[in-house]
Backbone as numpy.savetxt, mean C-alpha at the origin, in Angstrom:
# Nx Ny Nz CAx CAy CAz Cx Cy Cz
7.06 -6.05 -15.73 6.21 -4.87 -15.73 7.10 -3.64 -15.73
6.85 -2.67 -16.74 7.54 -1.61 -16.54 7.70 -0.83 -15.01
8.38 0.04 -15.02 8.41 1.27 -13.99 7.42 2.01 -13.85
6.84 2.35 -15.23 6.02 3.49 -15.23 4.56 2.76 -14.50
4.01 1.45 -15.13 2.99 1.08 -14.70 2.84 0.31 -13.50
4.27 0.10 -13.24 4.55 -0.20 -11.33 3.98 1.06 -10.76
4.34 2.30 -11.15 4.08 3.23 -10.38 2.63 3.72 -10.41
2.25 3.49 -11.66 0.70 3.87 -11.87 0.02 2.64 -10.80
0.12 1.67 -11.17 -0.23 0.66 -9.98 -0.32 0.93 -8.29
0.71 1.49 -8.04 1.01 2.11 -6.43 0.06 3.26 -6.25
0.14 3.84 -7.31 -1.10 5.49 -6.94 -2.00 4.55 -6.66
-2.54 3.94 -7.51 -3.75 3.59 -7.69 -4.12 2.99 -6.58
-3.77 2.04 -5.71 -3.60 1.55 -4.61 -3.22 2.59 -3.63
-2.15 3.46 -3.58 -2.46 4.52 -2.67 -3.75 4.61 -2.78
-4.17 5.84 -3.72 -5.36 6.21 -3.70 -6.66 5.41 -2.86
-6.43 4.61 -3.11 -7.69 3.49 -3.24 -7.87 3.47 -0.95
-6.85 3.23 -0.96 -6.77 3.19 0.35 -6.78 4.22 1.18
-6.48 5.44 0.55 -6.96 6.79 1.42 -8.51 7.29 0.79
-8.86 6.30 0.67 -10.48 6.78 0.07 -11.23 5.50 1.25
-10.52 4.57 1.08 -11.21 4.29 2.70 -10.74 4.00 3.66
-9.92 4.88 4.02 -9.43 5.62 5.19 -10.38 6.65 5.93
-10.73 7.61 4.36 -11.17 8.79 4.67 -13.04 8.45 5.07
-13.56 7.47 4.43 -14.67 7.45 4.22 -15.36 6.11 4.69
-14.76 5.67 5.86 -15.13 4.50 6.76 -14.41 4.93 8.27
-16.03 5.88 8.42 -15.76 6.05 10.13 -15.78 5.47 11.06
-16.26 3.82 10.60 -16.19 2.46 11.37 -15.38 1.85 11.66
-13.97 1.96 11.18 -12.95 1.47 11.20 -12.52 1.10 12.47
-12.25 -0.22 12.98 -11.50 -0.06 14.38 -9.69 0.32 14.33
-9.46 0.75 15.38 -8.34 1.59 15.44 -7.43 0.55 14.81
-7.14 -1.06 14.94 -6.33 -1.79 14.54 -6.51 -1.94 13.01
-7.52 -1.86 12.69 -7.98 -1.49 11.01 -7.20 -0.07 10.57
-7.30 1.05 11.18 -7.02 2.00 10.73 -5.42 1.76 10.92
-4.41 1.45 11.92 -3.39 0.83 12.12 -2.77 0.23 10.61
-3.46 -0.87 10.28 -3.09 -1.80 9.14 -2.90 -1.04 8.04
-3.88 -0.69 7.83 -4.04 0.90 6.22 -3.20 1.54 6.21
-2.96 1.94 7.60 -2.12 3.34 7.87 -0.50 2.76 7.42
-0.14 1.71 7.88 1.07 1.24 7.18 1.47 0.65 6.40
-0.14 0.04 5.74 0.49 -0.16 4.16 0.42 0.81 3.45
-0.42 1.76 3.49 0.40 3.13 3.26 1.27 3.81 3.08
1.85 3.44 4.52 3.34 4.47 4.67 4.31 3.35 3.72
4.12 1.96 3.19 4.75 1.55 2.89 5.17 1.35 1.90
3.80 2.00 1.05 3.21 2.11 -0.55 3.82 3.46 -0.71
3.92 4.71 -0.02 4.43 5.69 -0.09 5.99 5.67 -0.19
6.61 5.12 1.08 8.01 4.86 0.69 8.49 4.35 -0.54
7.75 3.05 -0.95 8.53 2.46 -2.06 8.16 3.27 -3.60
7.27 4.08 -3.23 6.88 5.33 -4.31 8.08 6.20 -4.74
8.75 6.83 -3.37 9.79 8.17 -3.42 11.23 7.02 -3.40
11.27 5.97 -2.89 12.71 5.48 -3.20 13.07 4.75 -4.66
13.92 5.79 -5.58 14.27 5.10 -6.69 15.69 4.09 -7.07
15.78 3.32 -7.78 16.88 2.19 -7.85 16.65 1.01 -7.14
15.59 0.47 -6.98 15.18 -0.90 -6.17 14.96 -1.84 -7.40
15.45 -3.00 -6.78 15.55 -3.82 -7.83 13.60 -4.41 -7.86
13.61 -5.32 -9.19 12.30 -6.26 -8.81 11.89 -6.86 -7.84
13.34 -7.74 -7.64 12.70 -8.31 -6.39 12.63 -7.36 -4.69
13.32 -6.35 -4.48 12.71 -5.58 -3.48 11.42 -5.20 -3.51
11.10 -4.53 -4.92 9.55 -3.70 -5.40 8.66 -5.37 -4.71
9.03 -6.52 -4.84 8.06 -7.61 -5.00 8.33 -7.65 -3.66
9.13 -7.72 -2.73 9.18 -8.23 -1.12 8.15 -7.29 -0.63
8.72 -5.59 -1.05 7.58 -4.78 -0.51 6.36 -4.74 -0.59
5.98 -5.14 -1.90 4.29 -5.42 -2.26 4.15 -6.69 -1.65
4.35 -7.62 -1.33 4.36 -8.68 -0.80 4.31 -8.22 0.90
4.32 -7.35 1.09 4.37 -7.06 2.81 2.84 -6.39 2.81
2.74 -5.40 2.01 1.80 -4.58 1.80 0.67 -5.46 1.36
0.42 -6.53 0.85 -0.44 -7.81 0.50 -0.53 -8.11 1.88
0.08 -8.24 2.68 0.12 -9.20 3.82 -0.62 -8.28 4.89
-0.60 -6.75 4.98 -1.42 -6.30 5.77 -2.09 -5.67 5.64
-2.85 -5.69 3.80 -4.55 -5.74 3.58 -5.05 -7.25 3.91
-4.30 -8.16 3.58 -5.04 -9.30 4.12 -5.65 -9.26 5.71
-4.59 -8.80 6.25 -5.60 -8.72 7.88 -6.54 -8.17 7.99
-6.17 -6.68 7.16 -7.95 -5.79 6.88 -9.20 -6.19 6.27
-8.82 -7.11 5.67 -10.10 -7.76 4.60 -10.47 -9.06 5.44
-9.46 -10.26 6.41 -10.21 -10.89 6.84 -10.53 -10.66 8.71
């Protein structure tokens, strides 16, 4: 996968997740917790450039791992 549509991919997923952040006042705090750092984690690997594939894949692979707690 290119760079460019790695990155379009990450907005998009940012995005996606500060839309229900913003717009699920139900959230329990450990929910909001989980979001909140796949977030910060989706953000970091946004602004750090020169990472190889397989870092970009460990990190999305972390960030997989704690929407999974949010979703089950």
């Amino acid at each position: 996968m290119s760079r460019l549509k790695q990155n379009q991919n990450i907005d998009n997923l940012i995005q996606s997740i500060t839309i229900i952040t913003k717009n699920q006042c139900s959230l329990s705090e450990q929910d909001k917790t989980v979001l909140d750092e796949a977030l910060e984690r989706l953000q970091k690997l946004k602004q750090k450039k020169g990472k190889t594939n397989q870092q970009i894949l460990e990190e999305i692979a972390k960030v997989i791992e704690l929407l999974t707690k949010f979703f089950v």
